[in-house]
N, C-alpha and C positions, 0 to 999 in steps of 0.2 A: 504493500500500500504506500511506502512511502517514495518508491520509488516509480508509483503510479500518480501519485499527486505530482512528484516532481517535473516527470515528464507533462503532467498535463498542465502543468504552469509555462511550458514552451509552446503551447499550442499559439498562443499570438504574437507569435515571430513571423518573420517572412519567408523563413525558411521552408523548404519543399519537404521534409521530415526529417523526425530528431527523436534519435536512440540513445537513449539517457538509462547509465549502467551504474549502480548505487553497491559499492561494497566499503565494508564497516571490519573493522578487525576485532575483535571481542577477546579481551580475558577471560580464560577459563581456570579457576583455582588448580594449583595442584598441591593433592592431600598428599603426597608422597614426599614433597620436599615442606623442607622444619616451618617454613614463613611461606608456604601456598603460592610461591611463587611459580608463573609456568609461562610462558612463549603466546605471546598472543596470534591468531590463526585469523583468517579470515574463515568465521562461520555467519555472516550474512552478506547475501550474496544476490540483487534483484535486478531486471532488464526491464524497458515497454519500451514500446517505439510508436510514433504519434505524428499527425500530420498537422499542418496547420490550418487553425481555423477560419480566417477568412481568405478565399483566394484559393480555395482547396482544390479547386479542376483548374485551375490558371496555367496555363505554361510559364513558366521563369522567363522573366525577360534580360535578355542578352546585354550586362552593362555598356552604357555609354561612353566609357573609358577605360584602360588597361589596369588603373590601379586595384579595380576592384574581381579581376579575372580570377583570383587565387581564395578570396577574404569576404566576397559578397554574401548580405544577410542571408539572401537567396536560397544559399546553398545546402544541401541536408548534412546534418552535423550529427556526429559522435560524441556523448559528453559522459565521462567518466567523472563521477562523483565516488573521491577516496578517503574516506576516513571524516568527510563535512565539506573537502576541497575541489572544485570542479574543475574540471580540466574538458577544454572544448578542442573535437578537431574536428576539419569537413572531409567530407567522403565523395567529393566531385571535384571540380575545378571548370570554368566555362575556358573553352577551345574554341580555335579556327581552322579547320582542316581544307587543304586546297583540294578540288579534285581536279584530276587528268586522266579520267576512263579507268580509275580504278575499279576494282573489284569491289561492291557493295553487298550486303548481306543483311537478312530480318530474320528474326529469329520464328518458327512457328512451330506448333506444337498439334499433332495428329496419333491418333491412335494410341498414345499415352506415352509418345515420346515426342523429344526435340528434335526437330534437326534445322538447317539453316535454307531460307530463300537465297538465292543467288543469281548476281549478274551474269557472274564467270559457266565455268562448266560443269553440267555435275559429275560428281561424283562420290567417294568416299573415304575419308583419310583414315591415318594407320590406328586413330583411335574410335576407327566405325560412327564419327560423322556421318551424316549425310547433307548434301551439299547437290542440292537440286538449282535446275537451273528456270527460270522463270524470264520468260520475254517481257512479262508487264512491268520488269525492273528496269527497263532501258528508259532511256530518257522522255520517250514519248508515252510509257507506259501508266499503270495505275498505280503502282510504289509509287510515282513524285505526287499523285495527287494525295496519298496518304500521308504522305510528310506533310504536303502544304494545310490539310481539311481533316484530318481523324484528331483522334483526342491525344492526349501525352503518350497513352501506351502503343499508337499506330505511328508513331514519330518516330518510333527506335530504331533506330540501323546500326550498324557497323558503316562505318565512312571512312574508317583510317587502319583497317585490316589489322586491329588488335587480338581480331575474335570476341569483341566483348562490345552491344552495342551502345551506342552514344544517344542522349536525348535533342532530335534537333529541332532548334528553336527558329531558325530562319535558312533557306539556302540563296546563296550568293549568285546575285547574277539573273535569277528568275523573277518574272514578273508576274505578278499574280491580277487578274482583269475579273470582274464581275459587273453584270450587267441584269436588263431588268426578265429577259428570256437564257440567258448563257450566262456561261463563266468558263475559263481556262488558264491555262499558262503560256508565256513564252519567254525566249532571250537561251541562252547560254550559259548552263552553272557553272559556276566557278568555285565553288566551293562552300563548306556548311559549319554555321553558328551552330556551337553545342556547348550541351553539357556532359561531363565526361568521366563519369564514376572512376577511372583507372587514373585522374592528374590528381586526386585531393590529398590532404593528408593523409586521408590514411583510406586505401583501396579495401574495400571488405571482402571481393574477389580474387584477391591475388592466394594463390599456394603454390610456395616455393617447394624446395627442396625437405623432405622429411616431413611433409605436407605443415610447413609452416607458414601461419596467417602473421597479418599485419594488424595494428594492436595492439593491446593488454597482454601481455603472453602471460602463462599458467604458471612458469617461475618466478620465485621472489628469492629475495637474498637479506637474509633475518638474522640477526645480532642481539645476541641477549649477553648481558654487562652487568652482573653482581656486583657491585662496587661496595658495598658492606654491610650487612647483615649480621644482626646477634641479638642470640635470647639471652636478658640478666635476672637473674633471680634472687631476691632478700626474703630471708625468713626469721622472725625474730619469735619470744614466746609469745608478742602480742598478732602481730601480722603477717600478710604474704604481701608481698610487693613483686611484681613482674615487669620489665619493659623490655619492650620487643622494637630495634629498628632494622628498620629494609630502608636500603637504598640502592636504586639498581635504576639502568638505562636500557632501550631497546630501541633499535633501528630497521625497519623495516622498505629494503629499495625494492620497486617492480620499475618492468621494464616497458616502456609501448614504442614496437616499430613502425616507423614512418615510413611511407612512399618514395622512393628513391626518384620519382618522376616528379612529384610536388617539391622536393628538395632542388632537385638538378634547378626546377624553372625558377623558386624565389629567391635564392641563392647568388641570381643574377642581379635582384634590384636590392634585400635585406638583409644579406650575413649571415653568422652561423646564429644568431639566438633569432628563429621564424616560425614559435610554436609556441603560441600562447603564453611567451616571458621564459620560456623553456630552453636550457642549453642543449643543445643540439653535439651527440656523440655521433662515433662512427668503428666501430669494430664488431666483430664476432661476440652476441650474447647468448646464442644459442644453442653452440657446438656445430652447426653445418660444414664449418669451414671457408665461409663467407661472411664478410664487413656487412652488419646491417647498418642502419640509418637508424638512431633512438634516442629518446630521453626518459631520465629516469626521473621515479617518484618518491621521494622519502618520504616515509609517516614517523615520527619520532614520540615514545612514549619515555617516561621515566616517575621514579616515585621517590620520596626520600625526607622521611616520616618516623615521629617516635610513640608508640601505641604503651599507654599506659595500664596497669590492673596491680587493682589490691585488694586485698578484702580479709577482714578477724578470721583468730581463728576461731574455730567453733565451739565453744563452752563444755 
């Protein structure tokens, strides 16, 4: 629930959807050690994901200048909430893709599988794809009237042969004519306004190697720091006197890998800190054998405290 409210407190953004992830680190006693001391864990652990409220079937409109290509409200965002601290990244970035007779591609789904529309040829690749080829994808065809006239989900193509399609918001070069008996197209594309799930901070699609995601990853790296601790005990014939201090530190880092494509492009106009005030690493945190692109998270806990007890003795 809390991580259902919180999400729904994103609803009057401008953004196109927003996955809002709420985990809490909890102490858990342990009766085994003298002062109940034990490693805090993450045992709460919540997702929702939400769209926004006004503007819900709207297509995102394609900023009016370069600054906001990478950082626009627009965009659908990722928001990790750790420990009370949120941390925001987006999961698109708007693009401009030129075309030159490339190969174009829709994704569609028949008989309870996927496979791909295409301008190219069909066929089948080596991981049983299918890769049909469709004439109404040529330029005079029913694909450009789908991109210009269907809703967000008939937008989607593949324009830049990633395999993975793009939402498009306008194609270059096409004119679009409407009249009080017709309507149609013409001119010369040149290329198509998008939005582009694979350039944002963080790709939610992407699996590397060891089928590793981008994100939050499931490691943390956890420091527990007794710094001193002790039971004292007075007994006299009148009284018991007890004090008990704990003082101890814990440091808890997690890792979120970033997009190597959103890095490569802002990196050109903002430096290495372009993630939410977030220094920005670059090495192997996963063991694959490859430099990822991250920043890390510290949660820092400590206690350092003197608990008193006394009490007669008993007649």
């Amino acid at each position: 629930m809390d991580a259902y409210g919180k999400a729904r407190a994103e609803m009057n953004s401008k953004a196109e959807s927003t996955t809002y992830i709420v985990l809490r680190d909890k102490p858990i006693p342990n009766p085994a050690n003298p002062f109940g001391i034990a490693s805090r864990d993450s045992v709460f652990f919540a997702s929702e994901t939400v769209g926004r409220l006004s503007g819900v079937f709207d297509t995102p409109e394609y900023p009016s200048n370069s600054a906001g290509l990478l950082t626009d409200p627009q965009l659908p965002r990722l928001i990790y909430d750790i420990n009370g601290t949120a941390y925001q990244f987006t999961t698109a970035a708007f693009k401009y893709h030129p075309y030159d007779d490339q190969e174009l591609k829709t994704k569609v789904h028949r008989d309870g599988t996927w496979y791909w529309k295409t301008s190219g040829v069909s066929r089948t690749d080596s991981n049983g794809v299918e890769y049909e080829q469709d004439e109404s994808m040529k330029p005079d065809g029913d694909f450009w009237e789908d991109l210009v006239y269907e809703d967000a989900q008939g937008k989607r193509a593949d324009v830049d042969g990633d395999g993975e399609e793009e939402l498009v918001l306008k194609i270059d070069g096409l004119t679009v004519y409407s009249g009080t008996y017709s309507f149609g197209m013409y001119g010369e594309v040149t290329g198509f306004y998008v939005m582009d799930y694979q350039e944002g901070q963080i790709d939610g699609g992407y699996e590397g190697p060891n089928e590793q995601r981008q994100g939050l990853q499931s490691f943390s790296r956890n420091n527990l720091e007794l710094k001193g601790c002790s039971i004292h005990r007075k007994e006299d014939n009148n009284n018991i006197k007890s004090t008990t201090k704990t003082n101890w530190k814990q440091d808890i880092i997690r890792y979120i890998v970033v997009n190597p494509n959103y890095v490569k492009a802002a990196k050109l106009n903002e430096g290495d800190n372009i993630l939410a005030g977030l220094a920005l690493n670059h090495k192997d945190v996963d063991g694959d054998g490859q430099a990822d692109w991250y920043v890390d998270i510290k949660s820092n806990f400590s206690e350092n405290k003197n608990l008193h007890w006394s009490a007669p003795h008993a007649n």
